[in-house]
Wavefront OBJ file of the C-alpha trace (Angstrom):
o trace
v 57.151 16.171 93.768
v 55.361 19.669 93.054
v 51.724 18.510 91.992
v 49.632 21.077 93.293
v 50.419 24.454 92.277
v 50.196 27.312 94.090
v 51.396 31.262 93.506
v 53.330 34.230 95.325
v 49.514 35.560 96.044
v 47.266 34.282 98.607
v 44.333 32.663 97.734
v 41.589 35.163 98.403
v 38.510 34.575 100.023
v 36.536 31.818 101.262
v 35.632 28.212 99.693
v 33.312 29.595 97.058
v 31.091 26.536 95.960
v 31.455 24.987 92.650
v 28.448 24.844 90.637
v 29.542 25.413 87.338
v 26.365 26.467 84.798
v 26.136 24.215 82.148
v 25.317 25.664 79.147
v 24.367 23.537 75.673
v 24.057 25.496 72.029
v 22.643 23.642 69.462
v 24.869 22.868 66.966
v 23.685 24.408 63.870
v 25.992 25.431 60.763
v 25.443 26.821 57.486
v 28.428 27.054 54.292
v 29.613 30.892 54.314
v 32.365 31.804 52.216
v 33.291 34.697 50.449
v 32.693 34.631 46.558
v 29.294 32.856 47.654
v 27.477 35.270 45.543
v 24.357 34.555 45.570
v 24.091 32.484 48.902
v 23.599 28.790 48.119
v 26.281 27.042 49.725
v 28.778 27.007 47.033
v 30.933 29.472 44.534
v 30.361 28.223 41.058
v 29.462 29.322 37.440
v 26.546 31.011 38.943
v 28.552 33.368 41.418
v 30.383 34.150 38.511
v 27.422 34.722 36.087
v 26.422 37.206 38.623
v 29.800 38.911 39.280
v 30.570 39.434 35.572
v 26.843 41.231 34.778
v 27.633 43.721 37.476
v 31.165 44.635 36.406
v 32.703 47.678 36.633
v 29.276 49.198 37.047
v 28.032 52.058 38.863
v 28.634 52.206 42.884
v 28.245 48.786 44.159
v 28.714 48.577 47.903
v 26.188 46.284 49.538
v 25.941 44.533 46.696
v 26.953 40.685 46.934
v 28.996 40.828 43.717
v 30.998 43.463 45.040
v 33.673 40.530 47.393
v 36.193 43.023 49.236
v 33.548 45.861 49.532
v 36.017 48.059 47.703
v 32.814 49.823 46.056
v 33.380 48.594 42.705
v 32.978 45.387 40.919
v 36.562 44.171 39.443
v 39.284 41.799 39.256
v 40.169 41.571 42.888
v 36.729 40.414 42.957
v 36.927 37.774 40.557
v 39.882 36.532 41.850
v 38.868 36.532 45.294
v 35.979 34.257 43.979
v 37.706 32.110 41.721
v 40.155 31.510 44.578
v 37.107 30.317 46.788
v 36.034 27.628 44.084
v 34.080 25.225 45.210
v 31.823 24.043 48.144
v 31.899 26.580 51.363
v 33.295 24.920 54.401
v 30.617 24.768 57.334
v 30.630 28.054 59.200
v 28.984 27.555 62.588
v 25.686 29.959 63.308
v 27.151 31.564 66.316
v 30.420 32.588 64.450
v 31.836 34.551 61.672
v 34.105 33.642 59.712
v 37.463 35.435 59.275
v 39.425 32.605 56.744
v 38.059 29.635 55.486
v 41.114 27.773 54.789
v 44.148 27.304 56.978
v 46.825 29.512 56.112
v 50.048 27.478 55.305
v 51.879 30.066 57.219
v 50.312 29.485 60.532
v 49.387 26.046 60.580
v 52.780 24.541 59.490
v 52.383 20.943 59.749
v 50.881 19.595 56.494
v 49.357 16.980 57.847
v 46.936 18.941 60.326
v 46.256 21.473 57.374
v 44.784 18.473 55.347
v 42.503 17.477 58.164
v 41.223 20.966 59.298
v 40.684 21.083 54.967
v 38.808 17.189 55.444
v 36.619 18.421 58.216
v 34.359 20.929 55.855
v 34.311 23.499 58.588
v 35.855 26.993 58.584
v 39.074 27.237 59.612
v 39.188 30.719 61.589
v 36.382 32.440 63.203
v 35.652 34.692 65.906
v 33.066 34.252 68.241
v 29.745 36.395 68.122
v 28.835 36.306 71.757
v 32.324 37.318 73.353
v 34.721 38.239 70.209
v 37.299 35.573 70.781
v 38.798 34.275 67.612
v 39.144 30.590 67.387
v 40.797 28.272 65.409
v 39.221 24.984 64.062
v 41.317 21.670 66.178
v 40.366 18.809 63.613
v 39.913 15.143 65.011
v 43.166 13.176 64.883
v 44.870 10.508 67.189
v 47.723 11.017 69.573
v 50.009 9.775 72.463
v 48.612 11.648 75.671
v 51.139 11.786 78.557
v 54.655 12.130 79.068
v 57.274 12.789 75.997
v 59.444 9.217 75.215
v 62.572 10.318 77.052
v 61.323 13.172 79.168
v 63.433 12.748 82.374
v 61.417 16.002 83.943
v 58.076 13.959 83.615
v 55.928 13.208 86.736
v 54.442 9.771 87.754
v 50.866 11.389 86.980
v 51.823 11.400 83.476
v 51.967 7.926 82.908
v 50.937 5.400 81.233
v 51.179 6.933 77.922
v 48.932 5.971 75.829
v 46.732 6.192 72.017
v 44.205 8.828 72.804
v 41.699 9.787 69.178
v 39.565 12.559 69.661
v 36.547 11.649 67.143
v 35.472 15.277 66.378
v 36.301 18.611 65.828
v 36.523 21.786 67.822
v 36.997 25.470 68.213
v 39.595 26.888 70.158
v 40.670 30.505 71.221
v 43.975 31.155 69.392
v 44.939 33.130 72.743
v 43.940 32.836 76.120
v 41.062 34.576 77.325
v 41.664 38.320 77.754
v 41.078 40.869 80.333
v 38.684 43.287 78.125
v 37.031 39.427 76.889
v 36.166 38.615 80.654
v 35.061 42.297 81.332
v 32.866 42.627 78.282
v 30.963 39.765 79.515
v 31.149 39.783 82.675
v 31.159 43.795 83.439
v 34.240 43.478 86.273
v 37.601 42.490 85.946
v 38.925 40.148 88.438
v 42.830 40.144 87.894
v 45.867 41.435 89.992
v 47.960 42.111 87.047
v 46.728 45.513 86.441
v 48.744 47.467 89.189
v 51.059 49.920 87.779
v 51.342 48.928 84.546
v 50.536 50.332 80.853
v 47.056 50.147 81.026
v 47.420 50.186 77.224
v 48.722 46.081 77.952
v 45.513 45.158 80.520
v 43.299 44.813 77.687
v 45.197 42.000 75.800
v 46.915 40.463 78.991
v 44.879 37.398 80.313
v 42.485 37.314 82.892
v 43.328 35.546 86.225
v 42.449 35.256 89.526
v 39.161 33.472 87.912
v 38.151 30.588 90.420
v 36.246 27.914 88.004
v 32.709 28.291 89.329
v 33.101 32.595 87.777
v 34.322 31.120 84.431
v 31.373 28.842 84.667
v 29.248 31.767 84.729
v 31.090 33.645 81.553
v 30.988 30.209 79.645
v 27.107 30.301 80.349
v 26.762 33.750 79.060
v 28.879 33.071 76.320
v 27.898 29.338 74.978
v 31.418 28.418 75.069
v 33.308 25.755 77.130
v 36.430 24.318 78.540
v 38.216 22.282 76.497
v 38.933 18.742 78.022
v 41.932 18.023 79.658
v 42.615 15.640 76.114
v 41.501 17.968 73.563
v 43.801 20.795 75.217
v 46.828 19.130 75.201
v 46.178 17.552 71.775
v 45.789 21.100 70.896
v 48.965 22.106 72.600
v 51.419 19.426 70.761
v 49.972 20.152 67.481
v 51.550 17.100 66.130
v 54.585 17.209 67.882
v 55.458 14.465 70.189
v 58.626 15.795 72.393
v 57.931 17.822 75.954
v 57.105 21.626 74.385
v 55.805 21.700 70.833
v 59.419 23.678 70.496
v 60.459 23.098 66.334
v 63.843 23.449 64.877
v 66.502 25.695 66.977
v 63.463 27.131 69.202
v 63.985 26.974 72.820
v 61.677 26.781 75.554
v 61.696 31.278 76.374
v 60.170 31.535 72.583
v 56.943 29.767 73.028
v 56.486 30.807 76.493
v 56.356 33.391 79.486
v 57.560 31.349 82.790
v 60.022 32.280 85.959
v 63.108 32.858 84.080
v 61.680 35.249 82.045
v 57.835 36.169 82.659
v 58.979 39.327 85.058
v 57.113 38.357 87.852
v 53.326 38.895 86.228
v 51.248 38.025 83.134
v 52.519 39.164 79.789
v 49.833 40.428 76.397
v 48.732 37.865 74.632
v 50.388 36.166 71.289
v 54.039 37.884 71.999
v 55.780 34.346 71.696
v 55.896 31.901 68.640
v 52.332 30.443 68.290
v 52.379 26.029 67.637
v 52.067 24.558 64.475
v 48.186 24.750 64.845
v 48.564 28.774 65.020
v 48.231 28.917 69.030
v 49.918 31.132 70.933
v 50.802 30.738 74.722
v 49.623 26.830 75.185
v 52.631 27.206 77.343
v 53.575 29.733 80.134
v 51.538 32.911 80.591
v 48.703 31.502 82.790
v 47.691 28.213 83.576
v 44.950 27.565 81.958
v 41.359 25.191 83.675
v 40.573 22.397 82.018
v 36.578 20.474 82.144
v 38.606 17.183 83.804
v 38.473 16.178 87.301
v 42.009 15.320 88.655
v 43.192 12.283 89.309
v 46.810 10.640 90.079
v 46.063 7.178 88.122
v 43.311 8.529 85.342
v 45.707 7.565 82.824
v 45.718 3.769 83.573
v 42.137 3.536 82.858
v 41.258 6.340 80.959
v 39.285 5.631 77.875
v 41.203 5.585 74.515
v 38.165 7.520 72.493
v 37.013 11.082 73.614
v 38.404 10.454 77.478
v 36.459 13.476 79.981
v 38.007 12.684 82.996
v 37.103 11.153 86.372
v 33.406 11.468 87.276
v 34.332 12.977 90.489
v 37.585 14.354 92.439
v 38.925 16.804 94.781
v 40.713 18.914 92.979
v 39.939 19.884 88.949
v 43.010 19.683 86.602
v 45.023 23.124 85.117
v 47.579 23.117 82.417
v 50.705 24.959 80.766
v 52.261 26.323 83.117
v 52.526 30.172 84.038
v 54.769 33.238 84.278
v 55.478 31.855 87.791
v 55.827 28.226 86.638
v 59.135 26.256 86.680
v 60.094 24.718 83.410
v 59.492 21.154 84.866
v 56.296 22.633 84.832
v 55.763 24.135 81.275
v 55.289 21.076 79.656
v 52.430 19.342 76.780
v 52.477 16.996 79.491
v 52.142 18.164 82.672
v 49.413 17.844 84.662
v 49.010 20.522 87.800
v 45.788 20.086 89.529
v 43.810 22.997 92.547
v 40.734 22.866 94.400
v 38.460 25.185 91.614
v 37.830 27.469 94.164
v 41.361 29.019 94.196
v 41.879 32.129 93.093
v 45.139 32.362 91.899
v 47.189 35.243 89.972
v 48.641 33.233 87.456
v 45.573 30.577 86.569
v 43.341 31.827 84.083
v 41.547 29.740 80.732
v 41.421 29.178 77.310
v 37.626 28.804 75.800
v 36.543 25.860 73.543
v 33.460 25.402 71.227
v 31.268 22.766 69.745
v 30.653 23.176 66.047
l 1 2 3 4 5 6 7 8 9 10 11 12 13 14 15 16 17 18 19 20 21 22 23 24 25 26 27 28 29 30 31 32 33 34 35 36 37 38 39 40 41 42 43 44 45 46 47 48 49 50 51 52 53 54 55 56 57 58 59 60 61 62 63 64 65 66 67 68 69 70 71 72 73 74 75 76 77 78 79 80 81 82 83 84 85 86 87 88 89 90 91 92 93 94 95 96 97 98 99 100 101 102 103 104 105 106 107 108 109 110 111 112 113 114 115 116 117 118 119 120 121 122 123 124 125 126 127 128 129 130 131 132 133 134 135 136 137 138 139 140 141 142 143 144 145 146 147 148 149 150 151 152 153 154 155 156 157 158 159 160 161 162 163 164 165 166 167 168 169 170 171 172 173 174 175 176 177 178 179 180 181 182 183 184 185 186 187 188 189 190 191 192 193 194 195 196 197 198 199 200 201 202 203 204 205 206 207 208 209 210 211 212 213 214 215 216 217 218 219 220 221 222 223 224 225 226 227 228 229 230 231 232 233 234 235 236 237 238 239 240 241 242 243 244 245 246 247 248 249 250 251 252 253 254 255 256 257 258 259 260 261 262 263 264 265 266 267 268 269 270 271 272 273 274 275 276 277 278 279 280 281 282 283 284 285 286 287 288 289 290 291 292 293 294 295 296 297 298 299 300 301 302 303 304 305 306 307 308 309 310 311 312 313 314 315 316 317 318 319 320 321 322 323 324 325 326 327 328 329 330 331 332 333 334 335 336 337 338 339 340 341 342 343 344 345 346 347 348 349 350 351 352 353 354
């Protein structure tokens, strides 16, 4: 049984020890939307008041009435307002927001749209501190572990079981990029540069990040890791079979792995994103999660907001990579490294607290 994972490059270095900085934002939100004329929290008959007295007046950029900053006060104003009716969903300080409401388009399953709508927080933001756009994961129940009828699935995987996350959270729509890390963190750490476009560095994902140096960019940043629940709730997006694969899609158009990821990481968001809008949950790079590892977690994990094993040798990874097998690029499975490797196909995916 392949459990723990390793990669065509040698792990680099020494042990480097883990003491992963802990960093904890406050969680503070205000209601931003556009149409929000004058600022209170919610696009009404006042908004509108205010839009109509300024209509198709002289010059108005910078002014609040003016919604698309097209320079004048008009209709695609109005209707940009009228189309924002209502209360603003939450927008978290730290972020701004890029759409309020989930676009049908992207997140597909009607189901999840209603909840990310019954949460009263912004759907799509991007991330002051480090630029990453996220997408809102709203709280919901689901079966963690292996896929009823997944003959690939490994004994670590087992029991499956009810698993409800009780709250929401923010989630990169990609993995976290090379020009991400670097902006942050001033050096870029990865072996995939070598002889490539260096157009395709920027948006390819950072690796070769041993856990204790993405402690240090969550610190900077006020982000986190996701938990090893959370992430692969995030990864089904409310599909309950191994790959969150939908009608005639096979496994090579979610995800980058051996048979096709051409020896070395791939940009960002090139294969068909889940039904939540993310893109490369599978394949690409494996991707650290907060959880400890452990064989038999699952037999006593608890059913509401489980964080892992207080302790453990190794910490837990997930998705696969462009090196992975496809018993291996699975919702599912569970791979699991010392966090001091260094590995060229392991990098991470950042979460957020509202």
């Amino acid at each position: 049984m392949q459990r723990f994972i390793g990669t065509p490059i040698a792990v680099r270095g020494g042990a480097i020890a883990l003491a992963m900085a802990v960093f904890v934002a406050p969680r503070a939100s205000a209601r931003q939307c556009v149409g929000d004329v004058n600022g209170d929290g919610v696009v009404q008959s006042l908004d509108l008041t205010e839009l109509l007295n300024d209509w198709a007046g002289p010059p108005s950029s910078g002014i609040a009435s003016d919604v698309d900053g097209s320079g004048i006060v008009d209709a695609a104003d109005l209707a940009l307002l009228l189309g924002a009716w209502g209360p603003c969903p939450l927008t978290p300080l730290w972020a701004t927001v890029l759409e309020a409401q989930p676009d049908p388009a992207v997140v597909t399953d009607p189901a999840l749209r209603a909840a990310i709508e019954a949460s009263g927080l912004a759907w799509r933001v991007r991330d002051r501190a480090s630029g990453i756009e996220m997408l809102l994961v709203p709280p919901g129940s689901f079966m963690m572990g292996a896929s009823a009828g997944d003959a690939m699935a490994f004994p670590d995987e087992f029991p499956a079981h009810l698993v409800t996350l009780s709250h929401a959270f923010y989630l990169g729509r990609y993995e976290v990029t090379q020009s991400q890390y670097e902006a942050t963190m001033e050096y870029n750490p990865s072996w995939n540069t070598e002889n490539l476009d260096p157009e395709f560095n920027p948006i390819r994902p950072v690796e070769s990040v041993p856990l204790d140096w993405v402690g240090v960019f969550l610190s900077f940043t006020g982000l986190r890791l996701p938990t090893e629940a959370e992430w692969e709730f995030a990864c089904r997006a409310g599909t309950s079979t191994p790959t969150y694969a939908v009608g005639g899609q096979q496994l090579g158009d979610l995800a980058w792995y051996s048979p096709n990821g051409g020896g070395m990481t791939q940009p960002t968001g090139r294969k068909l994103a889940n039904a939540l809008g993310f893109h490369d949950m599978l394949g690409n790079v494996w991707e650290w999660v907060s959880d400890w590892y452990s064989s038999n977690y699952y037999a006593e994990s608890p059913r509401l907001d489980p964080t892992g094993p207080l302790r453990g040798e190794f910490h837990v990874i997930r998705g696969g990579s462009w090196f992975a097998p496809e018993a291996n690029v699975r919702s599912s499975f569970r791979g699991a490294i010392p966090g001091w490797y260094v590995l060229s196909d392991t990098g991470f995916r950042a979460a957020r607290t509202p």
